[in-house]
Structure formats: C-alpha cells, structure tokens
C-alpha positions in Angstrom: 175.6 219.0 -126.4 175.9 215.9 -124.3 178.2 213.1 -125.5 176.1 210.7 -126.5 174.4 213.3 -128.6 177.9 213.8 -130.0 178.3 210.1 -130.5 175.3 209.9 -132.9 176.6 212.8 -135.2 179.9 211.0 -135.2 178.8 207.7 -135.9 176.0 208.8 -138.5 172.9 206.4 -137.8 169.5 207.7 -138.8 167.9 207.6 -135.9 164.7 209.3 -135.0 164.9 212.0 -132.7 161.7 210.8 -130.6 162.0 207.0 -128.9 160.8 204.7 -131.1 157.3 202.9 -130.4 157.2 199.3 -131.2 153.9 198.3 -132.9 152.9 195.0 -132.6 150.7 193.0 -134.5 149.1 189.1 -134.9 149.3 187.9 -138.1 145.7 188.2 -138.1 145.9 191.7 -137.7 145.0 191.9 -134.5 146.9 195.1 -132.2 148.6 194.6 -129.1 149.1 197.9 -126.9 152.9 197.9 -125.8 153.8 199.8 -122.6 157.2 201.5 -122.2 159.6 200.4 -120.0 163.0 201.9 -118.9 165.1 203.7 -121.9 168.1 206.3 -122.7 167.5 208.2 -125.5 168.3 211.5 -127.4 170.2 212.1 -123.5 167.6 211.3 -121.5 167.3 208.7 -119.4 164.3 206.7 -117.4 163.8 203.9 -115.2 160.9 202.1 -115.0 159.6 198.9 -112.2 159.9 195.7 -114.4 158.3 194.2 -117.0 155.7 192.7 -115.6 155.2 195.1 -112.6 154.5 197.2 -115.6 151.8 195.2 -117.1 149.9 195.0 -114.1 146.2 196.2 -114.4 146.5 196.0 -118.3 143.7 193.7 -120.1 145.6 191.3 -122.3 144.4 191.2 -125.9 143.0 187.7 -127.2 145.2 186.1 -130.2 144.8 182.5 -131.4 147.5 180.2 -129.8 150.7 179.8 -131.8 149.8 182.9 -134.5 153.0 184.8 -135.8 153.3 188.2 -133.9 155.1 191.0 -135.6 157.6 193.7 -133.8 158.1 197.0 -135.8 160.6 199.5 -134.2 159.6 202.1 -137.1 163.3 203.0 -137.5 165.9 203.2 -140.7 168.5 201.5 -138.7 167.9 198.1 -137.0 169.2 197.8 -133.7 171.8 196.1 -132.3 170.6 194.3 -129.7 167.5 192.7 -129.5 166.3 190.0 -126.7 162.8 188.8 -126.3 161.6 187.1 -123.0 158.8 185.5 -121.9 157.5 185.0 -117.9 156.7 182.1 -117.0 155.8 181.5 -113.2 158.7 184.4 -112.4 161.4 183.4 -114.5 162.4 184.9 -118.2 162.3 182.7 -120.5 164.3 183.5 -124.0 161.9 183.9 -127.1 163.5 183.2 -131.0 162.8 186.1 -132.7 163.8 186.5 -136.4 163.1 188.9 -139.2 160.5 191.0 -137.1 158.5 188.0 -135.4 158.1 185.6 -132.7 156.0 182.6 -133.2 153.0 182.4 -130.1 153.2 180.3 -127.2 151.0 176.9 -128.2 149.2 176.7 -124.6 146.2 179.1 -123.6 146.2 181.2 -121.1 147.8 184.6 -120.6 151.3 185.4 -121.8 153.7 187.7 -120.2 156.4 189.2 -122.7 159.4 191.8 -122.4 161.9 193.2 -124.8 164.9 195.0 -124.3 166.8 197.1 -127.6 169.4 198.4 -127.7 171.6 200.9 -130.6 175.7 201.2 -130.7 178.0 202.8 -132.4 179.2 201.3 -135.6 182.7 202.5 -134.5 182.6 201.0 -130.8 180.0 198.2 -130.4 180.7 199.6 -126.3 179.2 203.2 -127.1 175.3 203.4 -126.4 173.3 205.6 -129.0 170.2 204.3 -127.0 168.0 202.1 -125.9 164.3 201.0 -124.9 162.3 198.2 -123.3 159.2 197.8 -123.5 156.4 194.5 -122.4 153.5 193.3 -123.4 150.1 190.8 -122.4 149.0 188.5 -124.2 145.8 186.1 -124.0 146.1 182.6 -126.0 142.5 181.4 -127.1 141.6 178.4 -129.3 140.8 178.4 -132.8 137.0 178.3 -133.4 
C-alpha cells in the first residue's frame, strides 16, 4: 500500500476511488467537454503539456456571453483547493469562482480556461490525498 493510500484511510475522506470528472454546464444547459490535465490520484500520477497546449484542436462550444457556468466535481467531499484561470493573450488570468460557478467573460470571442484541484488531509493541510486539472474552450456569442 503506498503512503498516500495510507493517508486516505487515516484521514477518512470519502473519496471516490476513480478521478473525478468535472461536468460543466451553462446555465442554459448547454455541455462543455472538459479534457484532463495532469493529476495524482489513488497513487498514480500523470503529467500532461499545459492547459491550453491541451485544448488545441478542440471545437469550443458556443454559450451566450456572461451566462453562469457550473463546475461539478461529483464528489462527497469538496476539495481543498480550487483556482480557476482564464488565458488571455498567454497570461492566466484568476477567475472568482463561488458555490460551483464562474460568471462568463462579457466579450465574444473564444475563451480559454484551466482549473487546478487539489484534496488534503484534514490532519496536515501539507499531506496530498490528490489532485486534478483539467481546461476547457469556450466560444462567447450574442444573445439573439
């Protein structure tokens, strides 16, 4: 059993065995396809190019500018850590994210986002029980 394996039953969160899958949502119901990034989970680990390395190629999926989009990690226990970016021209810009959702850039265009969370132990906020990353493309349109 590795440690961090160890660390989990020691520290007793309920977390799922397989790494969570974000699903992501407009408030208009509309689905946005997330693509997984680097993570360390269940004692494996991966390493992935970044975020927007990883979303080249992918079609970004049209939501109306400045909609609500929710982010749901599908897990009992919230993470610790959560930090939303967004690119814009190469730099990462910080998103607010609160109670599961991030309010939609106002301009049109296509939008470049990453997210990084992250699980400790309730005994020592320094002991990992995993983490994932994850980004996503968005295209802003007009309301009709």
């Amino acid at each position: 059993m590795s440690s961090l394996e160890e660390n989990a039953k020691e520290s007793g969160p309920n977390l799922p065995q397989e790494l969570p899958t974000p699903t992501i949502q407009s408030e208009s119901g509309i689905s946005i396809p997330a693509v997984q990034g680097s993570y360390c989970w269940g004692g494996m680990c991966a390493d992935y190019a970044g975020d927007v390395e990883l979303l080249e190629g992918k079609v970004p999926v049209s939501v109306l500018v400045g909609e609500n989009i929710s982010i749901n990690l599908s897990t009992d226990v919230p993470p610790n850590e959560f930090t939303l970016v967004e690119y814009v021209n190469g730099e990462a810009r910080p998103i607010s994210f609160r109670e599961g959702s991030f309010q939609f850039a106002q301009e049109k265009g296509t939008h470049y986002y990453g997210a990084f969370i992250g699980w400790s132990s309730p005994k020592n906020s320094q002991v990992s029980l995993g983490d994932s990353s994850f980004a996503f493309v968005i295209r802003g349109v007009e309301k009709k």
